[in-house]
PAZAPA-4460 file (N, C-alpha, C; in steps of 0.05 Angstrom, whole numbers, plus 32768, in hexadecimal, padded with zeros to 4 digits):
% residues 280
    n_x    n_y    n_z   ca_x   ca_y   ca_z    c_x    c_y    c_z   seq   type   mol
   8011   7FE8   8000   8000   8000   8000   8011   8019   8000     1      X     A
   802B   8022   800B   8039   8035   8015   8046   8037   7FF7     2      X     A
   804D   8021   7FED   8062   8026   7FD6   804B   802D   7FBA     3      X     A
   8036   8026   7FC0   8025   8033   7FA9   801D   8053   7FA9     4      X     A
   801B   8051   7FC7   8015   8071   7FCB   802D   8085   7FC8     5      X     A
   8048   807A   7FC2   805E   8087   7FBC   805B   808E   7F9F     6      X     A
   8051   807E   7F9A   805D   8081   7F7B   8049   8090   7F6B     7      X     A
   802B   8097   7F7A   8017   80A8   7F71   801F   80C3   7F78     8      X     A
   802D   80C3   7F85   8033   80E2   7F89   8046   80EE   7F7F     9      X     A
   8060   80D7   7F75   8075   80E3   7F5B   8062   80EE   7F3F    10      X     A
   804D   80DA   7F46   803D   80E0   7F26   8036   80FB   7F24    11      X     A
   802D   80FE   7F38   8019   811F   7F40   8030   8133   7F44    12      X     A
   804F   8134   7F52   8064   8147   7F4A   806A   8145   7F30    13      X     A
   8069   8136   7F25   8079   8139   7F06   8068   8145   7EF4    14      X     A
   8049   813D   7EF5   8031   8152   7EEC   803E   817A   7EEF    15      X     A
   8037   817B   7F0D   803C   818F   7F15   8056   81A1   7F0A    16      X     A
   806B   8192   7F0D   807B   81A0   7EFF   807C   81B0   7EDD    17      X     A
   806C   8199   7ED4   806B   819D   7EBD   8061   81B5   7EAF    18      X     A
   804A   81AF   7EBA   8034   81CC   7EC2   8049   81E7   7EC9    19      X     A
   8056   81E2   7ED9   8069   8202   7EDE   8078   820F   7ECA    20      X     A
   8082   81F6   7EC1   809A   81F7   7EAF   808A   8209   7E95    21      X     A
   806E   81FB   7E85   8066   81FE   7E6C   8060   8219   7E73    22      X     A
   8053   8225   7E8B   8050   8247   7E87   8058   8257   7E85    23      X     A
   8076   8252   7E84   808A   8264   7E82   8087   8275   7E69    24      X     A
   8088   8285   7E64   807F   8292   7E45   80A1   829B   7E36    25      X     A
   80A0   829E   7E23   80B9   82AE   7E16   80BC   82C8   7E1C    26      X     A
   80AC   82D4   7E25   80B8   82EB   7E2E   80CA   82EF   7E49    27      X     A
   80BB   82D9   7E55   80CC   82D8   7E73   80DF   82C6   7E69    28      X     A
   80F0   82BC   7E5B   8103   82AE   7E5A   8114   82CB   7E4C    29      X     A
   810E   82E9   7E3E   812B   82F6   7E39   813C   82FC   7E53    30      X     A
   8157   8300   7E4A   8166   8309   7E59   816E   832C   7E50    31      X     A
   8163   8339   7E6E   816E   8356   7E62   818C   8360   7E6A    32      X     A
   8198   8364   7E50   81B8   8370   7E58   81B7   8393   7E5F    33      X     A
   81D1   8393   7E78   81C9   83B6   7E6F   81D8   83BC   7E4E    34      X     A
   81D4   83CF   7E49   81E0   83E4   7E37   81E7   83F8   7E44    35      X     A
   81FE   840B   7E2B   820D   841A   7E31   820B   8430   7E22    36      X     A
   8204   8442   7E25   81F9   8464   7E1F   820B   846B   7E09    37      X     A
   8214   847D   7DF8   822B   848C   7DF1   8232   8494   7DFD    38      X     A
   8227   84AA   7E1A   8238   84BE   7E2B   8244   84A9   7E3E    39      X     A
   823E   8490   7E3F   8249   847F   7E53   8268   8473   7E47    40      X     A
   825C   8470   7E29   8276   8465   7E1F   8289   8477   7E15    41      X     A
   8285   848F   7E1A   829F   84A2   7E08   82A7   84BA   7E25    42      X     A
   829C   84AC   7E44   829C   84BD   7E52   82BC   84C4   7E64    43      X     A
   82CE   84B8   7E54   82E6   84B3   7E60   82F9   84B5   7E4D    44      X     A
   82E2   84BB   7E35   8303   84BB   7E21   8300   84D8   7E14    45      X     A
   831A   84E0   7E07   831B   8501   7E0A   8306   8504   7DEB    46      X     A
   82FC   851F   7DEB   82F0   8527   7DDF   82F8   853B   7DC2    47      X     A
   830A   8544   7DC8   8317   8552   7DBE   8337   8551   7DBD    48      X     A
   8349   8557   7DAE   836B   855A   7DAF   8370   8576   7DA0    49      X     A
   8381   8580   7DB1   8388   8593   7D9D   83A6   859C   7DA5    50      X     A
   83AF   85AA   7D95   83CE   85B4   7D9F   83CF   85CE   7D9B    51      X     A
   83D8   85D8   7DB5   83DC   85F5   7DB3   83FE   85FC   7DB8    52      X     A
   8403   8615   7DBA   841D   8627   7DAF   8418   863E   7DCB    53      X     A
   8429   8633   7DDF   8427   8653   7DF9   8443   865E   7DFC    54      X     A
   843B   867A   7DFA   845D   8688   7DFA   845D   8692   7E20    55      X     A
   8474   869D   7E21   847A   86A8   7E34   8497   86B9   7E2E    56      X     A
   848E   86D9   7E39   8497   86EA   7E33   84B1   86EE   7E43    57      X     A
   84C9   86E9   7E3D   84E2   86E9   7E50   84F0   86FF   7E52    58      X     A
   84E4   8712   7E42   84F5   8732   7E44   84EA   873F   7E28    59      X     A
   84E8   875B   7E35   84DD   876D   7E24   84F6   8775   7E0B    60      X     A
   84F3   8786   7DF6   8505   8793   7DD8   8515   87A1   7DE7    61      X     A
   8525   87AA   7DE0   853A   87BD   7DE0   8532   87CF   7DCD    62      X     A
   8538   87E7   7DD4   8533   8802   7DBF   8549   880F   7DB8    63      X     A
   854C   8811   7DA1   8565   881B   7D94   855D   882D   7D7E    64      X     A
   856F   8845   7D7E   8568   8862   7D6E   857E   885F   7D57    65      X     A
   856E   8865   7D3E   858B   885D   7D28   8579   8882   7D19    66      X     A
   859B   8882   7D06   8599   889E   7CFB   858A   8893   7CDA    67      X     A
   857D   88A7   7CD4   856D   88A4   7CB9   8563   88BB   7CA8    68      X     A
   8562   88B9   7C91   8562   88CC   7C80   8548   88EA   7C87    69      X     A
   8545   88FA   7C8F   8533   890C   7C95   8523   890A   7C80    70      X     A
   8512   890C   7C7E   84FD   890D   7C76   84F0   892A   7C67    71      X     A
   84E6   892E   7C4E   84D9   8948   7C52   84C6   894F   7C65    72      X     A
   84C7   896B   7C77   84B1   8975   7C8B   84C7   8965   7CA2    73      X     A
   84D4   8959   7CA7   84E0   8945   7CC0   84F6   8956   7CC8    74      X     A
   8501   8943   7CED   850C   895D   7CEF   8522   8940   7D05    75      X     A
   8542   8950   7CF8   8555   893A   7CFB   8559   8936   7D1D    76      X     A
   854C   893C   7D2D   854E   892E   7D4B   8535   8924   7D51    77      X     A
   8521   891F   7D41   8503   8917   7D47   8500   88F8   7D3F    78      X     A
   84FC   88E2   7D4B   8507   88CB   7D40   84E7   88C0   7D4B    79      X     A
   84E3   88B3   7D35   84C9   88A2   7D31   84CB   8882   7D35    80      X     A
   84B2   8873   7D40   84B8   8857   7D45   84B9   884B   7D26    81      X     A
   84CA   883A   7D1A   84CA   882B   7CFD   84BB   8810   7D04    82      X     A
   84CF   880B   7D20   84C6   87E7   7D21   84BF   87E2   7D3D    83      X     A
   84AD   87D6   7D42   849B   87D4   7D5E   84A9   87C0   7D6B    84      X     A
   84C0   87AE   7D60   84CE   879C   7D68   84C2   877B   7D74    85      X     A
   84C5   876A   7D7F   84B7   8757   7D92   84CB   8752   7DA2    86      X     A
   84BF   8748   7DC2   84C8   873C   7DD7   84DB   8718   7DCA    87      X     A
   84EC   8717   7DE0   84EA   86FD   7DE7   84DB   86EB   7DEE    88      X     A
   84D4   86D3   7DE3   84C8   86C7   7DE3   84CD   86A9   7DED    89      X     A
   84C2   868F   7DF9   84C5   8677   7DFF   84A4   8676   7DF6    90      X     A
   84AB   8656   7DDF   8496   8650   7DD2   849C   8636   7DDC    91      X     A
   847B   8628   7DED   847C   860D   7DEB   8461   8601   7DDA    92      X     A
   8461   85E4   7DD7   844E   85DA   7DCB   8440   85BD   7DDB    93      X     A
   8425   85C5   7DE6   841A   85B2   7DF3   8401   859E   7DE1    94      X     A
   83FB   858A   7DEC   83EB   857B   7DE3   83D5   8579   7DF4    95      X     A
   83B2   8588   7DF0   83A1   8589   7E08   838C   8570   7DFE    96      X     A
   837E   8568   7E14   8370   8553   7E0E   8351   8562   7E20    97      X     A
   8343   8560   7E11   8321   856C   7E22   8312   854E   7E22    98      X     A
   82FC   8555   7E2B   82E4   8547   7E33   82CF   854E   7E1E    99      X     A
   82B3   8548   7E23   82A3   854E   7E0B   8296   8566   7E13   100      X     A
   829B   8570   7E26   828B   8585   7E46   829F   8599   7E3E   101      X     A
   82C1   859E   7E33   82D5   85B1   7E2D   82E9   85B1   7E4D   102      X     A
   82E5   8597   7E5D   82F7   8598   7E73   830F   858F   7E6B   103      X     A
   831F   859F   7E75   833B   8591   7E6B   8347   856E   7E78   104      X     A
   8352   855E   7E6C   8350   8548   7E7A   836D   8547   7E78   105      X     A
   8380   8557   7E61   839E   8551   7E69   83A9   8569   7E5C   106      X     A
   83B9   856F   7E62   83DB   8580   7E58   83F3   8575   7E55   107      X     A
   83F6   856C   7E3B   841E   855F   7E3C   8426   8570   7E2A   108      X     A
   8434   857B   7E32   8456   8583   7E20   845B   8576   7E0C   109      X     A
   8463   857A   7DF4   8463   8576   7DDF   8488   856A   7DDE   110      X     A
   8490   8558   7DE7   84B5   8559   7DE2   84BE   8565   7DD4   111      X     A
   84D3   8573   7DDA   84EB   8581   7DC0   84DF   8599   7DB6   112      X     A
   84BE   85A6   7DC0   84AD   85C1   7DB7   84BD   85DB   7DBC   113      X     A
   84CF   85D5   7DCF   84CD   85F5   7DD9   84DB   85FE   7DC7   114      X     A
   84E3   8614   7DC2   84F0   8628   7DB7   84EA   8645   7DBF   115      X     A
   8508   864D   7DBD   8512   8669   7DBF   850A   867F   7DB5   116      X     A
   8504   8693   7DAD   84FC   86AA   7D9A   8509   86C2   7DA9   117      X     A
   851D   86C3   7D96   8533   86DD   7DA0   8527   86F7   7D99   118      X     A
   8524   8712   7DA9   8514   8729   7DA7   8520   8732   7D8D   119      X     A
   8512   8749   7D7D   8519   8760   7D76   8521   8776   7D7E   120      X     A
   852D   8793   7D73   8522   87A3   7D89   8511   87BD   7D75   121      X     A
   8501   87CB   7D8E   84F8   87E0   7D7C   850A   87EC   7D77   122      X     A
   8506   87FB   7D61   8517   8815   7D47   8502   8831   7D4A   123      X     A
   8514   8842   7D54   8512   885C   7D4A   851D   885F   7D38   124      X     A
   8517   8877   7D27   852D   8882   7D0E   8522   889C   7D0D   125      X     A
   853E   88A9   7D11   853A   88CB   7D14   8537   88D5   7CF5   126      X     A
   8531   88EA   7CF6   8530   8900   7CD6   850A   8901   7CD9   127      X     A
   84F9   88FA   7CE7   84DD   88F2   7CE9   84D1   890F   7CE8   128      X     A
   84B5   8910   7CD9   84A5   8925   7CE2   8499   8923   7CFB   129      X     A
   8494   8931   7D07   847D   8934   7D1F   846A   8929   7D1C   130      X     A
   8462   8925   7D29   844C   88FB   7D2B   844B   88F9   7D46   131      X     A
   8428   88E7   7D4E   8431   88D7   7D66   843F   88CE   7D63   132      X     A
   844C   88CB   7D78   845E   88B2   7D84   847A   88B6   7D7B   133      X     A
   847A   88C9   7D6F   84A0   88D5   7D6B   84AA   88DF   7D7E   134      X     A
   84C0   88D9   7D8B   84CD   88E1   7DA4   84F5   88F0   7D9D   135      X     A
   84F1   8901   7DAE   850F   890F   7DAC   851B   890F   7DC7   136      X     A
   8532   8911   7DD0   853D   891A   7DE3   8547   8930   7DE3   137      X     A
   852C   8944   7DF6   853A   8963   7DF9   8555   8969   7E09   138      X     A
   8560   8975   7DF7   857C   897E   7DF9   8581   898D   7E1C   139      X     A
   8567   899C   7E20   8563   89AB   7E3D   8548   89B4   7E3F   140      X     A
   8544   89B8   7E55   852B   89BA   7E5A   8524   89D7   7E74   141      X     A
   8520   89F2   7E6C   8525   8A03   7E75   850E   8A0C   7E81   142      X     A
   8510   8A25   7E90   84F7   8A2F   7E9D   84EE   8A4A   7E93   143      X     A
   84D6   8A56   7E9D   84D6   8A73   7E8C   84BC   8A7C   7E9D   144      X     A
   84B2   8A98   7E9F   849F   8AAB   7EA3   8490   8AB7   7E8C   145      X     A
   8477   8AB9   7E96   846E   8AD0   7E80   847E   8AEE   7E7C   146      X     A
   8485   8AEF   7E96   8499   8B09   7E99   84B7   8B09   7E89   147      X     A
   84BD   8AF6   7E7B   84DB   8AED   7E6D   84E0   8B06   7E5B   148      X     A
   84F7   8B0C   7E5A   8509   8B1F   7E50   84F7   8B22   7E30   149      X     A
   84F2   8B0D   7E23   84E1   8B11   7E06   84C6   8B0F   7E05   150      X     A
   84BC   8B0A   7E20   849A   8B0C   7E1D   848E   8B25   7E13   151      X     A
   8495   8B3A   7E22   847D   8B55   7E25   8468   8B53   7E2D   152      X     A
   8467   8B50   7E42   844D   8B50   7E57   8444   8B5E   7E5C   153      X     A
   8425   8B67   7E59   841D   8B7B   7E5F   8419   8B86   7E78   154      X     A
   840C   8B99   7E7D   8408   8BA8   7EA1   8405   8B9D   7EB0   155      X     A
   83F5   8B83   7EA1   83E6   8B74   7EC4   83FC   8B50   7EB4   156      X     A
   840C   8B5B   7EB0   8427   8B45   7EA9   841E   8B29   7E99   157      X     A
   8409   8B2E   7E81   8405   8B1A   7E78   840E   8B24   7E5B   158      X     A
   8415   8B09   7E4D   8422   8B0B   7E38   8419   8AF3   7E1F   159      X     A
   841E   8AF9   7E0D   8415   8AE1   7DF7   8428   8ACC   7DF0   160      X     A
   8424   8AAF   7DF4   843B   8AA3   7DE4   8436   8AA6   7DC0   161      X     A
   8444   8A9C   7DB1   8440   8A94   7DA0   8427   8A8B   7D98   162      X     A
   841D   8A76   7DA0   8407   8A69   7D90   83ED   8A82   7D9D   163      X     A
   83EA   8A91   7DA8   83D8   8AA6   7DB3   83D0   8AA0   7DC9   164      X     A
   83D8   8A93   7DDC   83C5   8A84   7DEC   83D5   8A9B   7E0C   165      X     A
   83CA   8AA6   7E1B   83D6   8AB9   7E27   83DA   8AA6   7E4B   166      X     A
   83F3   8AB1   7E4D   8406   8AAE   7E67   83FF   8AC5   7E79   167      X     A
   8409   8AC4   7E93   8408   8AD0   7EA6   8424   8ACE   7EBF   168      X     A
   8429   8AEB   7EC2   8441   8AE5   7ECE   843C   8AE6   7EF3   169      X     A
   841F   8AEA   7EEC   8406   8AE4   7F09   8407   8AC1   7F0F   170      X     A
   8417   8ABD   7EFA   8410   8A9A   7EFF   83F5   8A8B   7EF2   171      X     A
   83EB   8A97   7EDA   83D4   8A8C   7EDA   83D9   8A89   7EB6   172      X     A
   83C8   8A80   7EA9   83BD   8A74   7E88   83A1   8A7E   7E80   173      X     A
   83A6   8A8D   7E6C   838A   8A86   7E66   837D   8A6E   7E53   174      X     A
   8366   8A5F   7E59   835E   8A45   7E54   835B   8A4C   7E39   175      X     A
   834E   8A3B   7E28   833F   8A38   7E11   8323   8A44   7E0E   176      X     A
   8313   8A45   7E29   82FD   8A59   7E22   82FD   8A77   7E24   177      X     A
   8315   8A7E   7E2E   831C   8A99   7E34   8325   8A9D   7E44   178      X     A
   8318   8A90   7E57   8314   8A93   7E7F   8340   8A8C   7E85   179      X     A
   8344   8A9D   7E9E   8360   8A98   7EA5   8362   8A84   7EBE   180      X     A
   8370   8A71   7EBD   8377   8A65   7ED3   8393   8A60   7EE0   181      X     A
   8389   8A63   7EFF   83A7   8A61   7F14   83B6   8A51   7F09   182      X     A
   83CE   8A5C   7F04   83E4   8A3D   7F03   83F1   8A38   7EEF   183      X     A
   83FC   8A21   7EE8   840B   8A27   7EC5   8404   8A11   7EB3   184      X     A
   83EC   8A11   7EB8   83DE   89FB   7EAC   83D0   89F8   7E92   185      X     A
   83D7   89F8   7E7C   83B5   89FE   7E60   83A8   89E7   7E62   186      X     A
   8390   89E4   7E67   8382   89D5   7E66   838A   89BC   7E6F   187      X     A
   8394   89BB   7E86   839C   89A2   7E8D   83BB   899A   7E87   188      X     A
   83CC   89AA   7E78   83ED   89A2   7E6C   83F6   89B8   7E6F   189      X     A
   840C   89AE   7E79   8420   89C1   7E7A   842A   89D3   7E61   190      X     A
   8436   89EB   7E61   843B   89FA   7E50   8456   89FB   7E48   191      X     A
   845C   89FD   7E27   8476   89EF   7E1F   847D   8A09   7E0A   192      X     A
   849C   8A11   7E0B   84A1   8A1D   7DF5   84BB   8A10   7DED   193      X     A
   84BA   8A02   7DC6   84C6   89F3   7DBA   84CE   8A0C   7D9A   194      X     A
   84E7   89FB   7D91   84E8   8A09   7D7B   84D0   8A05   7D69   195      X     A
   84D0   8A12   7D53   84B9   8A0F   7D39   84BD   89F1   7D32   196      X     A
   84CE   89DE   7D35   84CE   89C7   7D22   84B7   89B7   7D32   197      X     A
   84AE   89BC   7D4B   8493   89B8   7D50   847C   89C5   7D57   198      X     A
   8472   89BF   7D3D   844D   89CD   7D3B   8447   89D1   7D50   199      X     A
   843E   89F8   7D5E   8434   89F7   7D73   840E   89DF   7D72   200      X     A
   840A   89E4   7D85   83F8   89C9   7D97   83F7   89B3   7D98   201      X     A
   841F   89B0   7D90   841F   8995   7D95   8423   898B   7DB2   202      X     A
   841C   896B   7DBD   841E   896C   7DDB   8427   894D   7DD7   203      X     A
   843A   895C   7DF7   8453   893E   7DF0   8450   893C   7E12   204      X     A
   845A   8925   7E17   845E   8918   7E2C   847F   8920   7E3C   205      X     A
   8490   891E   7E46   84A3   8928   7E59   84AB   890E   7E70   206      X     A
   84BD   8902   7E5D   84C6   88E7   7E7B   84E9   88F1   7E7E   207      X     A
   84EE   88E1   7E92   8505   88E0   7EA0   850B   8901   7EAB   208      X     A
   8501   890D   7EB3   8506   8929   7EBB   8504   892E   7EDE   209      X     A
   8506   8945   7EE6   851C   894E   7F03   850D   895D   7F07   210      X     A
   84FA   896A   7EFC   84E5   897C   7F09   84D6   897A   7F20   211      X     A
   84D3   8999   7F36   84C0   898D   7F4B   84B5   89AE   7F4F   212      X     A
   849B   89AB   7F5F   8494   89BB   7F5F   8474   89C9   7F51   213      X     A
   8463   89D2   7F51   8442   89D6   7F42   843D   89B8   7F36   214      X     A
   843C   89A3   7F43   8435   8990   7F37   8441   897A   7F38   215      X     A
   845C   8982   7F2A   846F   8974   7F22   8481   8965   7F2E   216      X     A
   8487   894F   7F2A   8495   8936   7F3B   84AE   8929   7F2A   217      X     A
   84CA   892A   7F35   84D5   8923   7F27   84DB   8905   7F23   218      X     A
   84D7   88FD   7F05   84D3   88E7   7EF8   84BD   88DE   7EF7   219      X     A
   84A8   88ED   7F00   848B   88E8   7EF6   8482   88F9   7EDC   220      X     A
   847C   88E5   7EC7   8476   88F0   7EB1   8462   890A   7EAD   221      X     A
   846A   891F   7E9C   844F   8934   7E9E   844F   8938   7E86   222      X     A
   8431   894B   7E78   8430   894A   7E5C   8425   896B   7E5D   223      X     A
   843B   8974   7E48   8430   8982   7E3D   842A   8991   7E24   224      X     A
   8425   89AD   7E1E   8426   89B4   7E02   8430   89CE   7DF0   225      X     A
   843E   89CA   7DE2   844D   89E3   7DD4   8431   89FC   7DC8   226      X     A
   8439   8A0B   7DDE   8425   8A29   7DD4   844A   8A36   7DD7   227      X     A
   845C   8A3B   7DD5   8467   8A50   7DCF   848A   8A49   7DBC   228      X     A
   8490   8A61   7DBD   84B0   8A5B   7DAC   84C5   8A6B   7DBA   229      X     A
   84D6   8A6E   7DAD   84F9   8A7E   7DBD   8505   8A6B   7DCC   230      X     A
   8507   8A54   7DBC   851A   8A3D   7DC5   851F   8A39   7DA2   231      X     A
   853B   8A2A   7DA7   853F   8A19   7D8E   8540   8A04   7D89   232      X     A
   8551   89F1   7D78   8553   89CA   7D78   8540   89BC   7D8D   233      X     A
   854B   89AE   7D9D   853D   899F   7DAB   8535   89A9   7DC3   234      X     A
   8542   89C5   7DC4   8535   89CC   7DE6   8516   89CF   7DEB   235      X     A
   8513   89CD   7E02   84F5   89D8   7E0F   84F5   89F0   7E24   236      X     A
   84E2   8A00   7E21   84E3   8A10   7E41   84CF   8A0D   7E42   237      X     A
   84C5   8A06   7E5E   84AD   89FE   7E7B   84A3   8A21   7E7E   238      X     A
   848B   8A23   7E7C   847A   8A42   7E86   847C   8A36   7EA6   239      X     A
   8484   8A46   7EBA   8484   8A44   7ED2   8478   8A5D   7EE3   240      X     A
   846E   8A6D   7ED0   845D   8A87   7EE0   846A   8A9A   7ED7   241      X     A
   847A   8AA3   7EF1   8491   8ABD   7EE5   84AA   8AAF   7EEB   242      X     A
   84B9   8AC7   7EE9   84DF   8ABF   7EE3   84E8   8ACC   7F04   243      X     A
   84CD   8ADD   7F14   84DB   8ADF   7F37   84D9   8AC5   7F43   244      X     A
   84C9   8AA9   7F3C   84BD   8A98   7F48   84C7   8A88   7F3E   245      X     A
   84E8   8A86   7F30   84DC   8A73   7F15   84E9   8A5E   7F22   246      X     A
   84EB   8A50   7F3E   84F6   8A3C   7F4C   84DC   8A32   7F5B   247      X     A
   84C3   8A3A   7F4F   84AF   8A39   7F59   84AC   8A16   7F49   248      X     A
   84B5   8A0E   7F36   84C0   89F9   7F27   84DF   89F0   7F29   249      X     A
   84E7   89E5   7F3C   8503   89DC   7F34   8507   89C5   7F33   250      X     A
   8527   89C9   7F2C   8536   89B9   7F14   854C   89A9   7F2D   251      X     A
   8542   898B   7F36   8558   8982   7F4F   856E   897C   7F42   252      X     A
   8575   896F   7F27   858A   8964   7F24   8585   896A   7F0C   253      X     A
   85A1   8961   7EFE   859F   895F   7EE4   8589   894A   7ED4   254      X     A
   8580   894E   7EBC   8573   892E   7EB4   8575   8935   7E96   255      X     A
   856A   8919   7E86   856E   8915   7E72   855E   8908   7E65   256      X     A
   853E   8927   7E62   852A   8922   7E5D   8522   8914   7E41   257      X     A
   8506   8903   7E3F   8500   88F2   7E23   84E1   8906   7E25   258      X     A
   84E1   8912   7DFD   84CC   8914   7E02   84BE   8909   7DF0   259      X     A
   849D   88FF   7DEC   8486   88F6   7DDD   8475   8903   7DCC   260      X     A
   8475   8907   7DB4   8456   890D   7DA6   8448   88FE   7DBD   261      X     A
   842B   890A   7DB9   8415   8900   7DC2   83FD   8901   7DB4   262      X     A
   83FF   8915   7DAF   83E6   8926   7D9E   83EC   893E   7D93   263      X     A
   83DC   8947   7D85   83E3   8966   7D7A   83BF   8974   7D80   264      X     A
   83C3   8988   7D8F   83A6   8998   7D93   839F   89AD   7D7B   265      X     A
   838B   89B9   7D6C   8383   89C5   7D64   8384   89D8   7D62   266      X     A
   8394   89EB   7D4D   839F   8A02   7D4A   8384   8A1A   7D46   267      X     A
   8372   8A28   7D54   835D   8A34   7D4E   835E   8A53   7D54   268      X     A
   833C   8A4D   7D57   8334   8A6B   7D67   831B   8A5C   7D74   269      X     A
   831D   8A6F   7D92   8300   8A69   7D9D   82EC   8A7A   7D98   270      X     A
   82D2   8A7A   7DA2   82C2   8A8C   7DA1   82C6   8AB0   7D9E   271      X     A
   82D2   8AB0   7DAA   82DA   8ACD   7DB4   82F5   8ADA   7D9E   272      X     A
   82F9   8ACA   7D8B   8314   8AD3   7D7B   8327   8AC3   7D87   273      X     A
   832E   8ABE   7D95   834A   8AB9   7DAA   8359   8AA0   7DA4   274      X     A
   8374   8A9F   7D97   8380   8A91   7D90   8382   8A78   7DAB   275      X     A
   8383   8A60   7DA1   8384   8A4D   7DB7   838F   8A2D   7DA5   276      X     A
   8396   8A20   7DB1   8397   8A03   7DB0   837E   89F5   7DB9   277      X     A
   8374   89EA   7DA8   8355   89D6   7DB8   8360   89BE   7DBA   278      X     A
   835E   89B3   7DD1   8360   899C   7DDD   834A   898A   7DE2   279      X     A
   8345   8972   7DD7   832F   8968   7DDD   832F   895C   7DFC   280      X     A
***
């Protein structure tokens, strides 16, 4: 009895199983794999290569003044820039690697890239017309009053330079609108008398100089502008008021001033008739 009842119940598991097994459908038998994105698969490798060229500047030109044929209208101690020159240079060459985002992911040196680049220097060449940026070295650099031995100052001690623009041996200028102001200032620049080879309202700059005094600091650059004459070649004389004061500006040491075109102001008349320089 026991061994029959065994063997009816293998019958009825092996049924059973069978049954489990057949409902399995094909769909439940795929296997899902992951996959892999593009941003997943290119997210580590560089995006970009490129090679670039970086200098570094090891020292500035040297400036050197050479003699040259004058020029018509030019004037043989006025020396103009020819050649703007270049620095020294160290040139290397790297190899950059980015991302697809523009992060950088490397920098190598390129072997055997670097190289040298030996400067130029800038070139002046004298014989130049008057121009920005033409520079001379004034021969001296003098002082003066409205009151000076060749002004003629009138009663209340004002006098005309050259270009019309009137001085004061009160210490004062008259501006561009007419009006006079304290001091020895036109419009902001100092007042310059140069020979004719430069066009009055021209305005130049003044380095390496010894001046102290209304302003003035020596070796601090000042600018100013030719309203008068009774100098010759390369000299300059400084308007300093009058000739009782005229240490009201002095001179500490010797120096061995450089001066600049800058600009040239406007040879006119203002409203009123009155000869002037316009300055923008």
């Amino acid at each position: 009895m026991f061994k029959r009842t065994k063997g009816f119940v293998g019958i009825i598991l092996v049924i059973v199983l069978t049954s489990c097994t057949s409902s399995i459908t094909e769909s439940d038998m795929q296997i899902v794999l992951q996959t892999l994105t593009p941003a997943n698969a290119i997210m580590r490798q560089p995006y970009k290569i490129e090679e670039v060229t970086e200098e570094v500047k090891l020292a500035n030109p040297k400036t050197v003044y050479r003699q040259g044929p004058t020029v018509s209208g030019g004037v043989s101690w006025l020396a103009a820039k020819v050649d703007n020159g270049t620095p020294k240079l160290e040139q290397k060459r790297y190899m950059l690697a980015y991302d697809q985002f523009g992060n950088l992911l490397s920098k190598e040196l390129i072997p055997g890239s670097e190289q040298l680049i030996p400067s130029t220097p800038i070139v002046y060449q004298y014989g130049a017309k008057p121009q920005r940026g033409a520079m001379f070295f004034p021969s001296r650099i003098t002082r003066y009053g409205a009151d000076c031995g060749g002004c003629k100052p009138n009663e209340n001690g004002e006098s005309y330079t050259a270009s019309g623009v009137m001085v004061s041996s009160n210490t004062a200028v008259r501006q561009m609108d007419g009006t006079w102001q304290d001091g020895i200032l036109y419009e902001g620049y100092y007042v310059l008398a140069s020979s004719s080879s430069l066009p009055l309202c021209t305005i130049v700059e003044i380095f390496n100089h010894k001046f102290s005094g209304m302003g003035l600091n020596p070796g601090v650059p000042f600018k100013a502008i030719i309203l008068d004459r009774g100098v010759s070649g390369r000299k300059l004389d400084l308007f300093v008021g009058t000739e009782t004061k005229i240490n009201a500006v002095r001179e500490l040491s010797t120096m061995y001033p450089r001066a600049t075109i800058i600009g040239f102001a406007e040879y006119t008349k203002n409203s009123m008739g009155q000869r002037i320089c316009k300055v923008n």
